[in-house]
Backbone as a chain_set.jsonl record, in Angstrom:
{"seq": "XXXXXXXXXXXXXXXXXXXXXXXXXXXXXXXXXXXXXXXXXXXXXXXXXXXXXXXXXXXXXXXXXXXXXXXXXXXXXXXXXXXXXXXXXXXXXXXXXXXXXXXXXXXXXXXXXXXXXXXXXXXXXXXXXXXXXXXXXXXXXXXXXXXXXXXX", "coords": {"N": [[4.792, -48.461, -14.288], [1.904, -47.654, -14.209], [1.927, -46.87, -11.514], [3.468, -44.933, -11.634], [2.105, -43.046, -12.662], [-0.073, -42.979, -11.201], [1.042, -41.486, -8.735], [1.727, -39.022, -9.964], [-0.753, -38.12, -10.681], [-1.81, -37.682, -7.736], [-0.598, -35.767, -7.039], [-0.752, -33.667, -9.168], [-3.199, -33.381, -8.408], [-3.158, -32.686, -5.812], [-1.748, -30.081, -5.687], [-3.355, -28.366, -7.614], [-6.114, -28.397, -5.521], [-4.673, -26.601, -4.21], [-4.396, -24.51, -4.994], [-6.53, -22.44, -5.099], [-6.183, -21.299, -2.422], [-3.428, -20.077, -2.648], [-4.447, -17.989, -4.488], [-6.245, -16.724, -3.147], [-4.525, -15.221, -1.245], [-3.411, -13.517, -2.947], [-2.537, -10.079, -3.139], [-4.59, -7.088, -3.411], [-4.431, -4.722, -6.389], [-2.22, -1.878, -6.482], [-3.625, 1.448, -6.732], [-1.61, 3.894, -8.107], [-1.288, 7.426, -7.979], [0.997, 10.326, -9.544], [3.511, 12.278, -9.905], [5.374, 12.673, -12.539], [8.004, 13.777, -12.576], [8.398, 13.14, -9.727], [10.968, 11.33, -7.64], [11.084, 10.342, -5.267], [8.487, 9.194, -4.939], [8.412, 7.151, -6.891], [9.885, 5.411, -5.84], [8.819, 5.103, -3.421], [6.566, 3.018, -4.599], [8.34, 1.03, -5.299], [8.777, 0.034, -2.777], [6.115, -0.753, -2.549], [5.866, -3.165, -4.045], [8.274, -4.817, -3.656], [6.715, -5.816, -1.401], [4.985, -7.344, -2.276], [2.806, -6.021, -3.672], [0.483, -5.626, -6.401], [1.093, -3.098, -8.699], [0.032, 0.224, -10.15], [0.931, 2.883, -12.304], [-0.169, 6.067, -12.199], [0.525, 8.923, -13.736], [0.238, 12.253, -13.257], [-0.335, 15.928, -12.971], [-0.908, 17.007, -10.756], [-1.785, 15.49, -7.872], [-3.775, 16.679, -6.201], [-6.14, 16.489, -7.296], [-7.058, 14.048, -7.23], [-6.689, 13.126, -4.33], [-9.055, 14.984, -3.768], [-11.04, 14.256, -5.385], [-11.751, 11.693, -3.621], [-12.816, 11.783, -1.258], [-10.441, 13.714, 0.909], [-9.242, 15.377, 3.311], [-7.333, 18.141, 2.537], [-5.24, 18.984, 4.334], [-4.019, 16.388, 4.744], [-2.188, 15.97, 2.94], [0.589, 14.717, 0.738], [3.353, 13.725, -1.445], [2.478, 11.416, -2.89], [-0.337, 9.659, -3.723], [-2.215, 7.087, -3.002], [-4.787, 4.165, -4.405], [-6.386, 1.84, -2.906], [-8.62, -0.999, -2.825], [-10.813, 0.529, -2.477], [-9.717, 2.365, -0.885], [-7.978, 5.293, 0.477], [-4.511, 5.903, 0.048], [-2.072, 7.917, 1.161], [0.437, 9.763, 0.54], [4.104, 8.274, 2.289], [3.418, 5.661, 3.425], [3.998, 3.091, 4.919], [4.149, -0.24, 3.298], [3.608, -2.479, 5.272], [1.58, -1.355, 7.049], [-0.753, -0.682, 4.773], [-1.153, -3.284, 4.512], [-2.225, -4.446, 6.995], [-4.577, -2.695, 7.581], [-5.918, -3.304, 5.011], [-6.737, -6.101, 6.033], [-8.194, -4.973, 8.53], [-10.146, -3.836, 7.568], [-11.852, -1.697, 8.133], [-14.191, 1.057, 8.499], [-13.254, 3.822, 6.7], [-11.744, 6.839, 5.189], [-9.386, 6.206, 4.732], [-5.579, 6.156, 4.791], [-2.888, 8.122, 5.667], [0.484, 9.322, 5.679], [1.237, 11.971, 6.209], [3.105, 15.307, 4.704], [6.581, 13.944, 4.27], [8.285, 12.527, 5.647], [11.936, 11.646, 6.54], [13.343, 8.669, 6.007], [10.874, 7.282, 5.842], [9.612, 4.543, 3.95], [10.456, 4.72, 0.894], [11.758, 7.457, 1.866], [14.365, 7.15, 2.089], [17.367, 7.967, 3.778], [20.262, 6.753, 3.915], [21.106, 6.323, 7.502], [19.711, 7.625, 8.794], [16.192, 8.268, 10.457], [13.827, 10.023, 10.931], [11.039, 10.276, 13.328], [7.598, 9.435, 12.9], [4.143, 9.348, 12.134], [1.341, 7.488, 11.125], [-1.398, 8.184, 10.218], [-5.074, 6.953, 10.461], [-7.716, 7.522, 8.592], [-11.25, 9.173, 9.2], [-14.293, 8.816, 8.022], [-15.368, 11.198, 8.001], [-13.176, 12.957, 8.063], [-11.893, 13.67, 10.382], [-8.69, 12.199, 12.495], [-6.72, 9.494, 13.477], [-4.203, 7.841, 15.334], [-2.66, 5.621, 13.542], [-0.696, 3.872, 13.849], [2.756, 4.488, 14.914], [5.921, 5.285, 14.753], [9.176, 5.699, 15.54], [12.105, 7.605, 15.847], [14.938, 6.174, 15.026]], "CA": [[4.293, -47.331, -15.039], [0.833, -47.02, -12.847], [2.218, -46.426, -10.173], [3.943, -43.059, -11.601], [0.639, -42.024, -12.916], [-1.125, -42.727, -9.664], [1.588, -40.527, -8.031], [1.357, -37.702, -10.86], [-2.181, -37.451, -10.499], [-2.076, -37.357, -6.395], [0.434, -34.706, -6.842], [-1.797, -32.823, -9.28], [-4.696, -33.041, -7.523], [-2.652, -31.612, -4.517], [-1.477, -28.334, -6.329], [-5.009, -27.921, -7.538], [-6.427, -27.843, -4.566], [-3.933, -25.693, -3.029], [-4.46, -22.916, -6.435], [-7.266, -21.357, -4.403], [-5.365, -20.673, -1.156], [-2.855, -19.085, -3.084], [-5.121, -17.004, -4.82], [-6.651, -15.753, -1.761], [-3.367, -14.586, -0.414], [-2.759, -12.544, -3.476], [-2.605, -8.61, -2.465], [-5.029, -6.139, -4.526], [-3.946, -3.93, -6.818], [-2.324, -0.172, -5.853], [-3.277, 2.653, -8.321], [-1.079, 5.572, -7.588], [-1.273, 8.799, -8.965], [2.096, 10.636, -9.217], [4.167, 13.354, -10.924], [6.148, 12.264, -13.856], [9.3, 13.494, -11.917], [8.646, 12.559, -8.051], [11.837, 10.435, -7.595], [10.843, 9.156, -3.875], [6.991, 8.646, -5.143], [9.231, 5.905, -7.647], [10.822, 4.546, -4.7], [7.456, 3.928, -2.569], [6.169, 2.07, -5.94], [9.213, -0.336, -5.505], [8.365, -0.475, -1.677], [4.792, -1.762, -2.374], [6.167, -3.964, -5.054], [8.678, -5.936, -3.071], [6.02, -5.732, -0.295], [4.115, -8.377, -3.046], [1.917, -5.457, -4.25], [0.959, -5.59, -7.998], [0.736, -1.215, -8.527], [-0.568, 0.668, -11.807], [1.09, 4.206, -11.917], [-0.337, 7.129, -13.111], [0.995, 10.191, -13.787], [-0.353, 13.603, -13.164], [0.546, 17.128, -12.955], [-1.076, 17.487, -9.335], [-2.513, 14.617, -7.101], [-4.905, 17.042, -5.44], [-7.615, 16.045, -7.577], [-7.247, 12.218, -6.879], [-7.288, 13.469, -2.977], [-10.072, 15.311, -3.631], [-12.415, 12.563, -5.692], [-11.644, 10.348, -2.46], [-12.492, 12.969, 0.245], [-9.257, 13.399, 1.489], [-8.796, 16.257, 3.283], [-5.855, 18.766, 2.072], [-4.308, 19.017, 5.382], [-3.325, 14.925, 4.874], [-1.531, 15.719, 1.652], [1.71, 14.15, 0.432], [3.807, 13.74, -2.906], [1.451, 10.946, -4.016], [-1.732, 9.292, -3.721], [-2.914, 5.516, -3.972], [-6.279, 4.013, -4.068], [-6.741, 0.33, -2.596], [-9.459, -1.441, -2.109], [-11.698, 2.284, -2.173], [-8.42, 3.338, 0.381], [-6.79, 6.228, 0.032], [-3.128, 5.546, 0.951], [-1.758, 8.93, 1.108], [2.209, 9.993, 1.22], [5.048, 7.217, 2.486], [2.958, 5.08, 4.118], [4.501, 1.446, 5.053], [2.975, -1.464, 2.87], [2.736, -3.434, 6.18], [0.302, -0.821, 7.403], [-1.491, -0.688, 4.275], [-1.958, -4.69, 4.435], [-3.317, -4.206, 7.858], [-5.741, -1.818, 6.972], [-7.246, -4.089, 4.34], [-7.039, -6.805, 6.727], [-9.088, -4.331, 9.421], [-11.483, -3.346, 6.827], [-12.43, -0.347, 9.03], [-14.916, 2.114, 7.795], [-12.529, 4.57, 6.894], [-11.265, 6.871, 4.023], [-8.062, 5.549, 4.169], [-4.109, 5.784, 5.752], [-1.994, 9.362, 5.651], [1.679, 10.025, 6.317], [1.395, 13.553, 5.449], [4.837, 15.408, 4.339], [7.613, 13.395, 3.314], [9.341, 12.048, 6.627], [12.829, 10.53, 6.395], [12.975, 7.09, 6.978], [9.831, 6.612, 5.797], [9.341, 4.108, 2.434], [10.551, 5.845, -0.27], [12.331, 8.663, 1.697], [15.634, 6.385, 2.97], [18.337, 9.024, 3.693], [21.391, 6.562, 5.109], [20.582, 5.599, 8.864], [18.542, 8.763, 9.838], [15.135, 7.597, 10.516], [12.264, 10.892, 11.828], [9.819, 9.629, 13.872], [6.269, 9.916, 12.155], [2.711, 9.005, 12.162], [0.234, 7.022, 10.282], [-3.145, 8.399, 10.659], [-6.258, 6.447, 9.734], [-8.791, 9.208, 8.87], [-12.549, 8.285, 9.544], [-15.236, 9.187, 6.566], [-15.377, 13.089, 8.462], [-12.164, 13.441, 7.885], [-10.803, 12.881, 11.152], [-7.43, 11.203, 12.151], [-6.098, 8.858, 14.509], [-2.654, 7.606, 15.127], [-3.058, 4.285, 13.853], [1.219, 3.652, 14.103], [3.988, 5.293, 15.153], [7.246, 4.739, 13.721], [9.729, 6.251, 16.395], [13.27, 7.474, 15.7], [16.098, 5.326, 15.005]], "C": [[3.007, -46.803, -14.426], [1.158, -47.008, -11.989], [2.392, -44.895, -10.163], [2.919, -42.221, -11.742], [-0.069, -41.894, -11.573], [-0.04, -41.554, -9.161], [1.891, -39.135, -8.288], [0.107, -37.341, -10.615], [-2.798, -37.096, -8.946], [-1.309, -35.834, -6.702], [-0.335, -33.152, -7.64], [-2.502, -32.641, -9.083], [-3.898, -31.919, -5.869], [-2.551, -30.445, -4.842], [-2.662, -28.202, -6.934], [-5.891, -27.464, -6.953], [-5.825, -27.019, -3.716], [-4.314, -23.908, -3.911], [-5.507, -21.531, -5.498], [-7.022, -20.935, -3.296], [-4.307, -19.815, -1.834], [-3.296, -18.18, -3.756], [-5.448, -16.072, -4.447], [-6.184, -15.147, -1.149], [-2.964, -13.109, -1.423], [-3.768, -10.67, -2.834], [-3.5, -7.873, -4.114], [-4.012, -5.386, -5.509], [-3.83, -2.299, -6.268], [-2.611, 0.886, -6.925], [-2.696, 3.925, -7.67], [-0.1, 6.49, -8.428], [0.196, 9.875, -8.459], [3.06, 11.468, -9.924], [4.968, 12.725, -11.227], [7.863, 12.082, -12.877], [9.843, 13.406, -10.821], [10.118, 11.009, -8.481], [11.221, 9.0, -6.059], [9.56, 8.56, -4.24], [7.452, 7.013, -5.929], [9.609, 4.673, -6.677], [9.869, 4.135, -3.951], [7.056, 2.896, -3.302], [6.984, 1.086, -5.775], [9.056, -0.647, -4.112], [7.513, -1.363, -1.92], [5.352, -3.186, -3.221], [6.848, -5.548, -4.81], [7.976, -6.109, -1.917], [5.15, -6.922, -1.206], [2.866, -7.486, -3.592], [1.857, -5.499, -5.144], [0.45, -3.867, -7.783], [0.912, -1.021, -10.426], [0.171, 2.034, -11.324], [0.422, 4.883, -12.984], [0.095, 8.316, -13.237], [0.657, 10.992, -13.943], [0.471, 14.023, -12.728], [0.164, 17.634, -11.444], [-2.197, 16.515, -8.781], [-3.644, 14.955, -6.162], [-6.485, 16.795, -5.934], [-7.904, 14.852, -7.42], [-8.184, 12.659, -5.208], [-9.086, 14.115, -2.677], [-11.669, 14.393, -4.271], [-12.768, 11.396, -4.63], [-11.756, 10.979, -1.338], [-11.292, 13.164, 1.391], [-8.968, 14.658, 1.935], [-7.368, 17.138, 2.86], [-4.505, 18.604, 3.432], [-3.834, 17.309, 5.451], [-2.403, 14.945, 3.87], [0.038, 15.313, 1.645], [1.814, 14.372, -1.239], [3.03, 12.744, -3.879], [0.282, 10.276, -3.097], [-2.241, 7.557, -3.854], [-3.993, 5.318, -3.412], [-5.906, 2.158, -4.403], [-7.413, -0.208, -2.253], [-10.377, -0.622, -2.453], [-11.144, 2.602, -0.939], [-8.252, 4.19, -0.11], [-5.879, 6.009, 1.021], [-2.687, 7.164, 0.51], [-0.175, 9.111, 1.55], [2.99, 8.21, 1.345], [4.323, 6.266, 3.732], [3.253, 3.664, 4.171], [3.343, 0.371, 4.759], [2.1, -2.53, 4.18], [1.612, -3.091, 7.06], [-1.135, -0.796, 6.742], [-2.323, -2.494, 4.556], [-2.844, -4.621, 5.675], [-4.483, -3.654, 7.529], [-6.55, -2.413, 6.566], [-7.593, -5.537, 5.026], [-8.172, -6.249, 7.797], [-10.27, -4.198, 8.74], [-12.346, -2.028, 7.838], [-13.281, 0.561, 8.092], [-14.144, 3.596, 7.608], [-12.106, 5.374, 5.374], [-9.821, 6.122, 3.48], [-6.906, 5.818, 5.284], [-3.689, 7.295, 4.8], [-0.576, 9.36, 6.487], [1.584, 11.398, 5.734], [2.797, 14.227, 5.644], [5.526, 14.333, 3.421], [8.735, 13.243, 4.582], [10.471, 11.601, 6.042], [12.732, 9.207, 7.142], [11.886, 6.672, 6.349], [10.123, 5.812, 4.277], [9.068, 5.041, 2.027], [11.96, 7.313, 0.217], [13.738, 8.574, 2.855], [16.413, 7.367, 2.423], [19.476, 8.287, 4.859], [20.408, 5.971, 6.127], [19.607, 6.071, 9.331], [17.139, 8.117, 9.097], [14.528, 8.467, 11.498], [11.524, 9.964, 12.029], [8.769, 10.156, 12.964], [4.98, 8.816, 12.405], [2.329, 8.433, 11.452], [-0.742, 7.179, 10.447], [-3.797, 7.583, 9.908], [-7.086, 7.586, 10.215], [-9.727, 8.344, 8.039], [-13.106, 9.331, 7.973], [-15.848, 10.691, 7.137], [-14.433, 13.546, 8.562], [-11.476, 13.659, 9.13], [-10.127, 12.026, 11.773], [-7.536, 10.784, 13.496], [-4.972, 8.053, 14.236], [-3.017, 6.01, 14.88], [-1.374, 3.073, 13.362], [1.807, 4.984, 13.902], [5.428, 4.585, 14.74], [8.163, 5.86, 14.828], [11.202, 6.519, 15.662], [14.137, 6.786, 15.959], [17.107, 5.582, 15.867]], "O": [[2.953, -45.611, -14.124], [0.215, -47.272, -11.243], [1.961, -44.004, -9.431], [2.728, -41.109, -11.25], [-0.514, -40.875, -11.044], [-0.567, -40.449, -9.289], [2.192, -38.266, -7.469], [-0.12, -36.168, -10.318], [-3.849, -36.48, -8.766], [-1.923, -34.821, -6.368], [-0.477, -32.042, -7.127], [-2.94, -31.556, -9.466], [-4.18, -30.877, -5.277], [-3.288, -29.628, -4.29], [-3.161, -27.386, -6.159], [-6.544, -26.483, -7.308], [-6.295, -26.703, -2.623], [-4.416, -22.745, -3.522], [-5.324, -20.325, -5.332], [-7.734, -19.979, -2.989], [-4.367, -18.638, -1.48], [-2.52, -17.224, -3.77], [-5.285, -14.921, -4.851], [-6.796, -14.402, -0.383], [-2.468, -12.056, -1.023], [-4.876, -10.335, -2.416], [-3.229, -8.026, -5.306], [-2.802, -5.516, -5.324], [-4.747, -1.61, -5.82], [-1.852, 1.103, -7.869], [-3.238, 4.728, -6.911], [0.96, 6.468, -9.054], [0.419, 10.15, -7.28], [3.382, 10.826, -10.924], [5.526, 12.04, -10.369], [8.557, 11.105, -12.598], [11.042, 13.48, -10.552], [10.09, 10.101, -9.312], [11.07, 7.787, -5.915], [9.412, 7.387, -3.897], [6.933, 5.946, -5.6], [9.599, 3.449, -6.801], [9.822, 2.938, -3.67], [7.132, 1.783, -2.783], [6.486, 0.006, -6.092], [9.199, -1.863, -3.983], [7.722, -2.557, -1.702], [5.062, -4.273, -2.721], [6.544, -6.671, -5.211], [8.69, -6.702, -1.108], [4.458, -7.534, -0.392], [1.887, -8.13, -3.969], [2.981, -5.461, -5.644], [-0.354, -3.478, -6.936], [1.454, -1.602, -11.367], [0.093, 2.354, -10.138], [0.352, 4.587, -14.177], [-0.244, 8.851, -12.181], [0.479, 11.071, -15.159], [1.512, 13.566, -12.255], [0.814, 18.546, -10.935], [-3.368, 16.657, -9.132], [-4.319, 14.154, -5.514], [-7.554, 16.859, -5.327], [-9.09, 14.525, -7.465], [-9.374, 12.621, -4.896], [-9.934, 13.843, -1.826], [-12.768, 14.092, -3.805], [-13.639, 10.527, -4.678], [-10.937, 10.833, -0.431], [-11.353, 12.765, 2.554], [-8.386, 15.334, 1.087], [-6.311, 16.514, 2.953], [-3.328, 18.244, 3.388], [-3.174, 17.064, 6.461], [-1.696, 13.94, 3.794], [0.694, 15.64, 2.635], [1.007, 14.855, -2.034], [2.865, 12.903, -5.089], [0.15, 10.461, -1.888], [-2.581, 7.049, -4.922], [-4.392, 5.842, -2.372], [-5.481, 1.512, -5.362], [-7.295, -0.303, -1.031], [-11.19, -1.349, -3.023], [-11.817, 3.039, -0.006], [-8.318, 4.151, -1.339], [-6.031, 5.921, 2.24], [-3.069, 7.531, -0.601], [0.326, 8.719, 2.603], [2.595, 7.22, 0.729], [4.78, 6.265, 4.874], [2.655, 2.986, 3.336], [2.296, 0.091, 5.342], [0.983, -3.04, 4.256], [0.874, -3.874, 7.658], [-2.221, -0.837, 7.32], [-3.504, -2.799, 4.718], [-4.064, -4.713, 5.544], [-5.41, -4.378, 7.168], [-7.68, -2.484, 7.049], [-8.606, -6.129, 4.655], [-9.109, -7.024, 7.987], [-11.354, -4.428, 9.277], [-13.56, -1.837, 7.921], [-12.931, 0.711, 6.921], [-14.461, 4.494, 8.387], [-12.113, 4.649, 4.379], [-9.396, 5.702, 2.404], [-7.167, 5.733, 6.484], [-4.036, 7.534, 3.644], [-0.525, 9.391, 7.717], [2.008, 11.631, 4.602], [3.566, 13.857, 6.531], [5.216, 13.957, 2.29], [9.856, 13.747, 4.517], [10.28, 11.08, 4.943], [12.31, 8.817, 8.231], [11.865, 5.446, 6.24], [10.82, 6.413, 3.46], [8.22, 5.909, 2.233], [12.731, 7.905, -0.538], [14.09, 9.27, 3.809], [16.427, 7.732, 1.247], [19.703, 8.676, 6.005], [19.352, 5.379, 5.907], [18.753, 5.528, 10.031], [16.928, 7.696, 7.96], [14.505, 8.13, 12.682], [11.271, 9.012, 11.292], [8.96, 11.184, 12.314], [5.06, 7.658, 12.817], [3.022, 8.662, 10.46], [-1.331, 6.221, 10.947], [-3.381, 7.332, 8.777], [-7.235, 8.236, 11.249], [-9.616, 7.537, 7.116], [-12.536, 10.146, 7.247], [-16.821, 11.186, 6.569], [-14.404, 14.637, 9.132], [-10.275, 13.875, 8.968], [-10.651, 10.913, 11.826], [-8.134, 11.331, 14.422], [-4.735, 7.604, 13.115], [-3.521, 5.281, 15.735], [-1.214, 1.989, 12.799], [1.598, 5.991, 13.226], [5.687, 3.407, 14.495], [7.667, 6.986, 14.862], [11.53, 5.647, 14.858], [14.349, 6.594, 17.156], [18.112, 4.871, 15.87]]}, "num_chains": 1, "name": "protein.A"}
């Protein structure tokens, strides 16, 4: 019977000490702002989601005022908006870019696919897959290609 306890209490002491490594792994929260009846904006939300993102949605009648509280120039605009970290993720932008990002910690406003590429999370049409961009845009508002996503 001490024996099992000794080997219950190694065992909980192990997952104890492991609680704060898994903690540390967990991914922020996404808040993104999004018209009631964007269908693909729905469909990025379940990107980040199975990407291990926890995401808050909100719903507005026009995401240009999010963009604009987060200096985001207009010319980056998309169907929605998220804020991570103090990011702006802008448009269909691939979670594994966003994790980079907050892994880079760059001085930056944030990540833009601007439009509504196919292919991109959120805007799967079948096989076809447009090439497109990911800009990271600096705190003057300009961009650099920081991935390319090439045609399928």
């Amino acid at each position: 019977m001490k024996r099992r306890h000794l080997i219950t209490a190694i065992a909980a002491g192990a997952a104890a000490a492991a609680l704060p490594a898994l903690a540390a792994n967990k991914l922020p929260l996404v808040e993104v702002f999004k018209n009631p009846t964007c269908g693909c904006c729905g469909a990025w939300v379940q990107h980040l989601e199975q990407a291990g993102f926890p995401v808050k949605v909100v719903e507005v009648d026009d995401t240009t005022v999010t963009r604009k509280r987060y200096g985001l120039p207009d010319k980056f605009g998309s169907c929605h908006t998220g804020i991570v970290n103090g990011y702006v993720v802008e448009g269909h932008v691939p979670a594994t870019e966003i994790k980079r990002l907050l892994a880079a910690k760059p001085t930056a406003i944030g990540l833009a696919v601007p439009g509504m590429p196919v292919g991109s999370p959120g805007m799967e049409y079948g096989d076809r897959k447009d090439p497109y961009d990911v800009y990271l845009i600096d705190k003057s508002g300009r961009e650099t290609v920081f991935a390319h996503y090439p045609k399928s």
